[in-house]
C-alpha positions as CSV (number, residue, x, y, z in Angstrom):
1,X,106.7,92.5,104.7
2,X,103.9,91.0,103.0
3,X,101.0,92.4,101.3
4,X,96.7,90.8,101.5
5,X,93.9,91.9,100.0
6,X,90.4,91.4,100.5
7,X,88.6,90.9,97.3
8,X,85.3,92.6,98.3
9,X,83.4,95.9,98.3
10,X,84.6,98.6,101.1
11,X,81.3,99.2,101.9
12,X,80.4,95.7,103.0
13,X,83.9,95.1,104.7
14,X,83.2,98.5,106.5
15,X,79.5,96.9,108.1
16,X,81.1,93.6,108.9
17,X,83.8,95.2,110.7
18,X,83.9,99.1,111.3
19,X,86.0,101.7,109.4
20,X,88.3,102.3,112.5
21,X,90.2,99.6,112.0
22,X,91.2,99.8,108.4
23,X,91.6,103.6,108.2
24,X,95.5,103.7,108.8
25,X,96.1,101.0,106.1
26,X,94.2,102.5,103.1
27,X,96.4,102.9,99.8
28,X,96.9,106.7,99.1
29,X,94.9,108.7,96.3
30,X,95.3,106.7,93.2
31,X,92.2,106.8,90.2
32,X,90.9,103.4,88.8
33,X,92.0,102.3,85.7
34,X,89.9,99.6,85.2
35,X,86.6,99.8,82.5
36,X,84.2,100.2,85.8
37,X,85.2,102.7,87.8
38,X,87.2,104.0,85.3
39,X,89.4,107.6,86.3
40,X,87.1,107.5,89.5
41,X,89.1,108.1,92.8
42,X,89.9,105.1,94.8
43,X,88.0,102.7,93.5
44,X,90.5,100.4,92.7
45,X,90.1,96.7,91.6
46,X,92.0,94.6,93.5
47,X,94.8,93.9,91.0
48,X,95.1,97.3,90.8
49,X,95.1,98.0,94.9
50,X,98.1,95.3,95.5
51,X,99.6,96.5,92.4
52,X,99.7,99.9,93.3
53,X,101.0,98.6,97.0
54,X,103.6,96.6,95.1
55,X,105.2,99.7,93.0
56,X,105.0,101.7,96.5
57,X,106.8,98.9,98.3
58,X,109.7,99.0,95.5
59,X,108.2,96.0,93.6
60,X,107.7,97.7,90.0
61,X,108.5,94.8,88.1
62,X,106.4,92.5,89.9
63,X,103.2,94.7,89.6
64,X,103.7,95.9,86.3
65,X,103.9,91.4,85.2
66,X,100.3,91.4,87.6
67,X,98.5,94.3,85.5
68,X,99.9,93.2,82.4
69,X,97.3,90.4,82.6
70,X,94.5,92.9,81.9
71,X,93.8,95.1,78.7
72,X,93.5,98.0,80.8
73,X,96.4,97.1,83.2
74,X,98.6,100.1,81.3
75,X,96.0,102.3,81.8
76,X,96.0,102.2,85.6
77,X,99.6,102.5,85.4
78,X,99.5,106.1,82.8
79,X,97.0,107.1,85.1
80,X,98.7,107.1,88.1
81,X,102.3,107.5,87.0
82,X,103.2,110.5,88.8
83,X,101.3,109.9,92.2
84,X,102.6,106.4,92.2
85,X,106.6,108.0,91.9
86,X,106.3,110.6,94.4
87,X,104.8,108.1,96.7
88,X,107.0,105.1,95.9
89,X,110.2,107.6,97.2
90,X,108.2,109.7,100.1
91,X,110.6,108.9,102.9
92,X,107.7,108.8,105.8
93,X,104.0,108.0,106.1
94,X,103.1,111.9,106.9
95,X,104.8,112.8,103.2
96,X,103.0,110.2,101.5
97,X,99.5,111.7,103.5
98,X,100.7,114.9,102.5
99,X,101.4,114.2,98.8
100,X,97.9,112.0,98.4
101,X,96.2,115.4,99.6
102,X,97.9,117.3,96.8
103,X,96.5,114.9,94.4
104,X,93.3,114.7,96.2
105,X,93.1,118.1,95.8
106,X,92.9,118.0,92.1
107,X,90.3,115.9,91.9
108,X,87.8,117.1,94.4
109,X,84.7,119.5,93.2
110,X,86.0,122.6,94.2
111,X,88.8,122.3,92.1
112,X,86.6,122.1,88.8
């Protein structure tokens, strides 16, 4: 298994190459801990995109080392401690679908 990432906005990959293709390979609902789109749902930095993919994966100790390079790094992680659990042990890809709805949920304007 390996893991890539494209260091560019979504919006421009999605007009070079149509959002069909990368739909089934998006991370699940995680919020940004980084000073820019801080709190703001999925708009991750990239660090924080294959970091995330890394805890998933069962590579804790390897993303925590990656986010520790940046202030905010712990943030992202405090943020996103319990989403990133329950995902990391979901045993298929329609629980971790069903779990990043839950926490979707939370976050969208009806739920203020």
């Amino acid at each position: 298994m390996g893991h890539s990432a494209i260091d560019c906005s979504w919006n421009r990959l999605r007009r070079l190459s149509g959002t069909e293709r990368y739909a089934v390979r998006q991370l699940p609902f995680l919020l940004a801990g980084n000073p820019v789109n801080y709190a703001m749902p999925r708009k991750l930095s990239t660090v924080e995109a294959i970091s995330a993919a890394l805890i998933i994966a069962g590579f804790g100790d390897f993303a925590g080392e990656l986010l520790s390079k940046f202030k905010w790094g712990p943030t992202f992680l405090s943020l996103n401690r319990e989403p990133l659990s329950s995902y990391s042990i979901a045993v298929s890809p329609d629980e971790v679908r069903r779990i990043s709805q839950e926490y979707g949920d939370q976050y969208s304007p009806q739920a203020h």
